[in-house]
C-alpha positions as CSV (number, residue, x, y, z in Angstrom):
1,X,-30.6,144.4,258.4
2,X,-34.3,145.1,258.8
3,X,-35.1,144.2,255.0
4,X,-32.8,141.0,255.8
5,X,-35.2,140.2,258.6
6,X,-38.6,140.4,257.7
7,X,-39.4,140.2,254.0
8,X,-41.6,137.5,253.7
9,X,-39.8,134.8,251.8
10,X,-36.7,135.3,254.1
11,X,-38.1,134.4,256.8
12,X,-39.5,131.1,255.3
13,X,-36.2,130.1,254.3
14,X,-34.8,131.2,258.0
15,X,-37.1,129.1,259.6
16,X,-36.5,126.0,256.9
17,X,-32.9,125.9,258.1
18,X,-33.7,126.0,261.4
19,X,-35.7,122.9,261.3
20,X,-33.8,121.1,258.5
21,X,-30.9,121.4,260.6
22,X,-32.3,120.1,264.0
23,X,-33.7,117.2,261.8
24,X,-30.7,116.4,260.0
25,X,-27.9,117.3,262.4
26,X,-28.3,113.2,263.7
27,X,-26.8,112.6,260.3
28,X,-24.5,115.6,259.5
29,X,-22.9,115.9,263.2
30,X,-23.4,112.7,264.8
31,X,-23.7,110.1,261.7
32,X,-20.2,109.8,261.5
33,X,-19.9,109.1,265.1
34,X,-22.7,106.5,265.3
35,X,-21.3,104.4,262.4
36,X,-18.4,103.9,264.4
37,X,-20.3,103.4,268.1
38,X,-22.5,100.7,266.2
39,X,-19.0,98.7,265.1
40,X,-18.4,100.0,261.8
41,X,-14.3,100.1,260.8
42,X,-13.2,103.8,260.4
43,X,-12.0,102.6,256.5
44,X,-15.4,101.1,256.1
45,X,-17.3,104.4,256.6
46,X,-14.5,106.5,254.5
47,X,-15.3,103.7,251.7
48,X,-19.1,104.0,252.8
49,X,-19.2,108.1,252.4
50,X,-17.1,107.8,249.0
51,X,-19.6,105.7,247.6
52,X,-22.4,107.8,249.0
53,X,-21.0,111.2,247.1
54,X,-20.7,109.1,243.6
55,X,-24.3,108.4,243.7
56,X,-24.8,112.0,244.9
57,X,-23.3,113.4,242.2
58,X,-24.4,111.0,239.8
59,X,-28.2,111.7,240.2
60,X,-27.9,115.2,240.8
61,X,-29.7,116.3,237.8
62,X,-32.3,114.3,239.7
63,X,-33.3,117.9,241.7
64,X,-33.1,119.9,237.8
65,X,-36.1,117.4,236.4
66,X,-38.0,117.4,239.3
67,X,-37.8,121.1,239.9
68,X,-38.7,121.6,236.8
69,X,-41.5,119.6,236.5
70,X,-43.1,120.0,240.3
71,X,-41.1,122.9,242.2
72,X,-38.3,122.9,244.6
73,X,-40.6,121.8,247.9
74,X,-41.3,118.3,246.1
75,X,-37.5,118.0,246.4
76,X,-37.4,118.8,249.7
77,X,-40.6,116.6,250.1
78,X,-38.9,113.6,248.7
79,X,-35.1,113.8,249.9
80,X,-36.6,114.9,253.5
81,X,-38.5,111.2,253.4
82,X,-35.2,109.6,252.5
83,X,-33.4,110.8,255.1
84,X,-36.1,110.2,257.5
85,X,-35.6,106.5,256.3
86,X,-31.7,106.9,256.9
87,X,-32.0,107.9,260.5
88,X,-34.5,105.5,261.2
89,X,-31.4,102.7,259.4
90,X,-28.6,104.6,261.9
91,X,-30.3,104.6,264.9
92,X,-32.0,100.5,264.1
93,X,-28.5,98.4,262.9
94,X,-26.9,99.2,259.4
95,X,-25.4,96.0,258.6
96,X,-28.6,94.5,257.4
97,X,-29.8,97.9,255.2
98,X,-26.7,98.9,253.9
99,X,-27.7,98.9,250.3
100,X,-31.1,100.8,251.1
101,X,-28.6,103.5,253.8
102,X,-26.7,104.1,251.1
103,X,-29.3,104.6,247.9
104,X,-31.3,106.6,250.5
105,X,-28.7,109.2,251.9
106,X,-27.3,109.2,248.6
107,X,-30.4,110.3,246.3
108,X,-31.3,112.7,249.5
109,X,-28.1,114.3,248.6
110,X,-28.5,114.8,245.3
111,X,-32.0,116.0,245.4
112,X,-32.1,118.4,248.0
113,X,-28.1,119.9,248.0
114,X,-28.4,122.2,245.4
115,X,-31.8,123.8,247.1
116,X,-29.3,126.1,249.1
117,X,-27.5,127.9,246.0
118,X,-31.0,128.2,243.8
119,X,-33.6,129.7,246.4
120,X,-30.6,132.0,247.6
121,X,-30.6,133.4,243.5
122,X,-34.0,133.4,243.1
123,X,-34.8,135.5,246.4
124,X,-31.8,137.3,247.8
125,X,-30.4,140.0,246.4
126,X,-26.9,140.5,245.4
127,X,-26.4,143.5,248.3
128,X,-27.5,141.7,251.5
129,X,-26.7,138.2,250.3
130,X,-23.8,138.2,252.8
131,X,-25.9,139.1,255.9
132,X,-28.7,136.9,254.5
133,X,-26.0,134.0,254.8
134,X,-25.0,135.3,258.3
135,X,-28.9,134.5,259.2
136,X,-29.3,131.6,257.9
137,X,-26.3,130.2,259.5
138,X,-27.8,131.5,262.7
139,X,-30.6,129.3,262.5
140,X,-29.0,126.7,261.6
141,X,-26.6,126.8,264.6
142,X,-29.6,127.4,266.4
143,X,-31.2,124.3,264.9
144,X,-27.7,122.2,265.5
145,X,-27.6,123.5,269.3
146,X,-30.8,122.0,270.1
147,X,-30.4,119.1,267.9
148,X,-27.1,118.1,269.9
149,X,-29.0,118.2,273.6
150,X,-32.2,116.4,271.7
151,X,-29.5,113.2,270.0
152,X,-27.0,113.6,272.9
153,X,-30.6,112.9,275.3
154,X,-31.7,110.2,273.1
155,X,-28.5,108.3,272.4
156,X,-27.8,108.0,276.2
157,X,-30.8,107.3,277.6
158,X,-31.5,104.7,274.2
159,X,-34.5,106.5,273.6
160,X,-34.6,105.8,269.9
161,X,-37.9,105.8,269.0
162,X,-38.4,109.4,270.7
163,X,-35.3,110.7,268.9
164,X,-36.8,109.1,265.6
165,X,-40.3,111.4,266.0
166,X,-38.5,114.4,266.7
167,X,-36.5,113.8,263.6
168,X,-39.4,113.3,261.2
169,X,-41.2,116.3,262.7
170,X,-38.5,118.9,261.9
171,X,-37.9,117.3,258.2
172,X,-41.9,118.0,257.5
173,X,-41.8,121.2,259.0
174,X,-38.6,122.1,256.7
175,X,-40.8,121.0,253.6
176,X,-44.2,123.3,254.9
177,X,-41.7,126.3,255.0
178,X,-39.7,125.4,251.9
179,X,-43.9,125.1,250.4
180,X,-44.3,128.4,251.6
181,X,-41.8,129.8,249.2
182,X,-41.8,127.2,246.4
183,X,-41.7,127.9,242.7
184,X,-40.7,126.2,239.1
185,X,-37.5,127.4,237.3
186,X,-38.4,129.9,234.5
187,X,-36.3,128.1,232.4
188,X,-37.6,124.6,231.7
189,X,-33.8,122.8,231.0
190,X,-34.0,119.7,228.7
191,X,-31.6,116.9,228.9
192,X,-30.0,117.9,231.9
193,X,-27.6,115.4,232.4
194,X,-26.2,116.0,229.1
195,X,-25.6,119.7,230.0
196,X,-24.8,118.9,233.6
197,X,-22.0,117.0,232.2
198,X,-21.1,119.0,229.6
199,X,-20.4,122.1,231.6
200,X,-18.1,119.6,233.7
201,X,-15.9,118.6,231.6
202,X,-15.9,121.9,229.0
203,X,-16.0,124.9,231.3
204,X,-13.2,126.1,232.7
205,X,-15.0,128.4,235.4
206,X,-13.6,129.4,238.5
207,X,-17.5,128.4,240.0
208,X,-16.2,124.0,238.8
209,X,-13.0,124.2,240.8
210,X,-14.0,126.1,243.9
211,X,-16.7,123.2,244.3
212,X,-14.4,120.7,243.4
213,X,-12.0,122.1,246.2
214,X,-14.6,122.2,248.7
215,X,-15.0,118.4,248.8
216,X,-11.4,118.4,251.3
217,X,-13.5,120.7,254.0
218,X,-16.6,119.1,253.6
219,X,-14.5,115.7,254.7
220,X,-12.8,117.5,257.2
221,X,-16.3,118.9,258.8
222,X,-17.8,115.3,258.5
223,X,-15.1,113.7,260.2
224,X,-13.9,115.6,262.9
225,X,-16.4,115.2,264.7
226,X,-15.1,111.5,265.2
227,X,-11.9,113.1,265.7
228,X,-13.1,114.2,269.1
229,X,-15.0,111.2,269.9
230,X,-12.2,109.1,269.9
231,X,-9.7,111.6,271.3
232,X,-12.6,112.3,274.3
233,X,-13.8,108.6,274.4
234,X,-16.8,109.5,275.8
235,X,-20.1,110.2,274.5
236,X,-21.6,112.6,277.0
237,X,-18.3,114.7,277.1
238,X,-18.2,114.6,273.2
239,X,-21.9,115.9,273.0
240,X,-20.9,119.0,275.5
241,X,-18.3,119.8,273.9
242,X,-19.9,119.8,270.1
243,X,-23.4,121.7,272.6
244,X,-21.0,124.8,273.5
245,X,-18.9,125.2,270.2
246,X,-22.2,125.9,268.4
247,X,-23.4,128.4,270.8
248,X,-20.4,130.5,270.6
249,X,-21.0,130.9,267.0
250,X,-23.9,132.8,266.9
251,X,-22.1,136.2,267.4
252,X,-18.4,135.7,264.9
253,X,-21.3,134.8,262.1
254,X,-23.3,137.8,262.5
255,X,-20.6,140.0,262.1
256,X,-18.4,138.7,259.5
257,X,-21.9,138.7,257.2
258,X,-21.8,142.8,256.8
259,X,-18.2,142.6,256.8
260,X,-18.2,140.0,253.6
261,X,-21.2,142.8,251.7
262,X,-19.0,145.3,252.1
263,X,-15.8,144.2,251.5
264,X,-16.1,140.4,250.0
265,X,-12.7,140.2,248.7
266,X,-10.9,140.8,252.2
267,X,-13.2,139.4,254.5
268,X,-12.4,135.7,252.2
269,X,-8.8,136.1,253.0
270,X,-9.0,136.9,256.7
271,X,-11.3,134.4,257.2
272,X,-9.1,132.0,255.0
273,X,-6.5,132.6,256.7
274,X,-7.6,132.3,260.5
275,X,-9.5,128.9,259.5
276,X,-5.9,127.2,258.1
277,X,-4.4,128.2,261.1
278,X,-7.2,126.1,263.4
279,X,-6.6,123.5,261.3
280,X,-3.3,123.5,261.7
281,X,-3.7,123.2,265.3
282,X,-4.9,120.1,264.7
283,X,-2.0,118.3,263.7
284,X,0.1,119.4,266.9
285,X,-2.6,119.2,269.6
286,X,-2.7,115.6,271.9
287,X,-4.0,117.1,275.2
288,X,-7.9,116.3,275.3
289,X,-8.8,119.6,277.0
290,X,-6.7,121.4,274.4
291,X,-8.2,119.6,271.5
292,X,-12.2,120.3,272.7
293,X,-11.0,123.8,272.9
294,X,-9.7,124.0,269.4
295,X,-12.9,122.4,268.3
296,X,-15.0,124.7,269.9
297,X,-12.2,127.5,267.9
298,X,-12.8,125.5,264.6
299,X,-16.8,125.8,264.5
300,X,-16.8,129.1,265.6
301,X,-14.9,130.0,262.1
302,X,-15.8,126.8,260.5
303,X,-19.7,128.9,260.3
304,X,-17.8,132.5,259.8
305,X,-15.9,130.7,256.4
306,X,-19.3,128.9,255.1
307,X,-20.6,132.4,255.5
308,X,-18.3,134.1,253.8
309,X,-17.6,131.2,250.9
310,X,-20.6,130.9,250.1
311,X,-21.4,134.5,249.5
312,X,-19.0,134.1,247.0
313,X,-19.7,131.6,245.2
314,X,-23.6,132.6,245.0
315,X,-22.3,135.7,243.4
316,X,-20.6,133.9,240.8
317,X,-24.0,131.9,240.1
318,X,-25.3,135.4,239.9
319,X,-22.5,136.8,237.5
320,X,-22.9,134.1,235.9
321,X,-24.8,133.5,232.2
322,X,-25.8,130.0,232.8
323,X,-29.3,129.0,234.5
324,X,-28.3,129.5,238.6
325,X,-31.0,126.2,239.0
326,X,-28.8,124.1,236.7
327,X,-24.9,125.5,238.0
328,X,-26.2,124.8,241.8
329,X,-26.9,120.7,240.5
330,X,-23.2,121.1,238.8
331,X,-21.8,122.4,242.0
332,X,-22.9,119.0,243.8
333,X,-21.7,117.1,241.2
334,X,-18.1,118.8,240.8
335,X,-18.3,118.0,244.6
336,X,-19.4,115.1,244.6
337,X,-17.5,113.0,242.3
338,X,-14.2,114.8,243.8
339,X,-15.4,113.6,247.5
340,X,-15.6,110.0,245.7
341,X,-12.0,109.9,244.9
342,X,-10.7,111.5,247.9
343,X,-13.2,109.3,249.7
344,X,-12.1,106.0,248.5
345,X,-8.2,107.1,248.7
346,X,-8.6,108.1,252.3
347,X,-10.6,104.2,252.9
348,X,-7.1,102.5,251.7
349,X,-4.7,104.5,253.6
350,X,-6.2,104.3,256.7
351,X,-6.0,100.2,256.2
352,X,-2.1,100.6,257.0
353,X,-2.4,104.0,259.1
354,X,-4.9,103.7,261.0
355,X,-6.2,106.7,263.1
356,X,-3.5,109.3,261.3
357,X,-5.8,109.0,258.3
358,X,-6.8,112.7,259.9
359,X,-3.8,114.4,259.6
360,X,-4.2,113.7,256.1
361,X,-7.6,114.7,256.0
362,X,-6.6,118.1,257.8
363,X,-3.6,118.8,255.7
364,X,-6.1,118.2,252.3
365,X,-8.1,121.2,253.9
366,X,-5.4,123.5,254.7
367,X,-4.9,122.9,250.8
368,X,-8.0,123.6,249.9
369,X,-8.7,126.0,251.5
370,X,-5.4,128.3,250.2
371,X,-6.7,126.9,246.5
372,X,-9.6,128.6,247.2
373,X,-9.0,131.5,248.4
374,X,-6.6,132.1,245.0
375,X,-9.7,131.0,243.1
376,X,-12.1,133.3,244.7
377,X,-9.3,136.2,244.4
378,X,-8.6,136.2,240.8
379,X,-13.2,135.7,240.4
380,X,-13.1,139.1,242.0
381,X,-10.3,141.1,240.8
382,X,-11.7,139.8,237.0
């Protein structure tokens, strides 16, 4: 564990997390939740997001050219500033800068996403990836636990500008620590769009679909949290509630890290298995007390699941012949453009269902997330 903790360039990217995720937890927990508190339809922020991931995807050869070209921290530089911009559109009115939210967030997205699989391949190795993931999702929890009293603080007491500072201060430490262990791929990719797209619609690898699956928990994780605001109804009691399910996390995640390096292919399936049944939960549960609980259940293991899926799929990248820089922008895309379609299906249901748009939303992930663990079963056993 010690070589986890205190090589040099690990604990850069420890301490990058731990500020990108105080910075941008305002978007990733609570953005969902302020669209709707400042009077946006629930359809019109499914339709919002969807068009938000096809950008995403579209430009995310955007992070191969400029890595390339400058290194990783001037994509961190650049999509930290856009998100900056974001906040500053969520916490100020979006009506009149919906065209410049959505062209922000989006090319944010598509710069800075695939940072997570690429530095993970360039630095970690293969043997104490799993534990390396187990730390870094520490401080991000970390990062999100502080970040929820900081918003929850700020939101209440409509101290806007304050929360907007803190914001921008964690985003530029995230780029002075992602500076620290910056560096250009060695291999200088031409026309990466063409091969970006290519790969998509040629390859048949294991690495496209899991990605492509992904998009149905990456929907669920985005929009539960709105979920509980409107089965709580109340901010301060929804900001508690999302406080203590991250704190609790911090102990699950550090275990299930050794577990996955020694034993990758079960720890996937336990995990796999206890997160469809918290999901299930979802569909059944109407008492409000019953439902924060489950919540607080569902992050515990949502973190323990990331830790372990992602393990896996950085070990493909690994396996893998192709450049890791330009399979991590592929990822985003095979994500992306899935969450698009998904996205924009999910906007017109809920027009004529309403608010059980998130049963569908959960039942997608239960899907997804047996798909996946099938996916990331035969990847192993081949």
């Amino acid at each position: 564990m010690q070589k986890c903790l205190w090589k040099k360039e690990y604990i850069f990217l420890y301490l990058s997390k731990f500020c990108y995720s105080i910075a941008n937890s305002f978007i990733e927990i609570f953005g969902v939740v302020m669209l709707y508190k400042n009077g946006v339809p629930l359809y019109q922020i499914l339709f919002l997001y969807a068009i938000r991931f096809g950008i995403t995807g579209l430009f995310s050869p955007l992070f191969i050219t400029i890595s390339n070209k400058f290194g990783i921290a001037l994509c961190a530089l650049i999509a930290n500033i856009l998100k900056i911009l974001s906040s500053f559109i969520i916490l100020n009115g979006i009506y009149g800068n919906i065209i410049i939210f959505i062209v922000a967030i989006s090319l944010s997205g598509a710069i800075s996403n695939p940072i997570e699989d690429a530095v993970s391949n360039k630095y970690i190795k293969t043997e104490y990836r799993g534990r390396y993931n187990s730390l870094r999702n520490i401080s991000k929890i970390i990062g999100e636990t502080i970040a929820s009293c900081l918003i929850g603080y700020g939101v209440i007491t409509q101290k806007n500008n304050l929360l907007l500072i803190i914001i921008s201060i964690f985003f530029i430490l995230d780029y002075i620590f992602t500076k620290l262990i910056d560096y250009k791929p060695e291999k200088n990719i031409e026309k990466p769009f063409q091969k970006t797209v290519k790969y998509i619609f040629k390859s048949k690898s294991n690495y496209k679909f899991i990605y492509s699956l992904r998009a149905n928990q990456i929907i669920e994780r985005l929009f539960i949290p709105l979920y509980i605001f409107l089965a709580l109804n109340d901010f301060k009691s929804f900001t508690i509630v999302i406080t203590v399910s991250l704190v609790l996390q911090i102990f699950t995640v550090l275990i299930i890290g050794k577990y996955t390096d020694e034993n990758i292919s079960k720890s996937n399936k336990i995990v796999s298995f206890i997160k469809i049944i918290i999901t299930s939960l979802y569909l059944f549960l109407k008492n409000k007390v019953l439902i924060s609980i489950n919540k607080t259940i569902s992050d515990n293991f949502e973190k323990v699941y990331e830790t372990s899926t992602q393990t896996s799929i950085q070990n493909i990248i690994k396996n893998s012949k192709e450049d890791y820089n330009l399979l991590s922008a592929i990822g985003q895309m095979c994500l992306c453009f899935s969450e698009l379609l998904i996205l924009i299906l999910l906007s017109l249901l809920n027009i004529f269902i309403e608010e059980k748009i998130f049963y569908i939303i959960f039942i997608l992930s239960i899907i997804s997330t047996l798909c996946i663990q099938n996916r990331i079963k035969k990847q192993t056993t081949t």
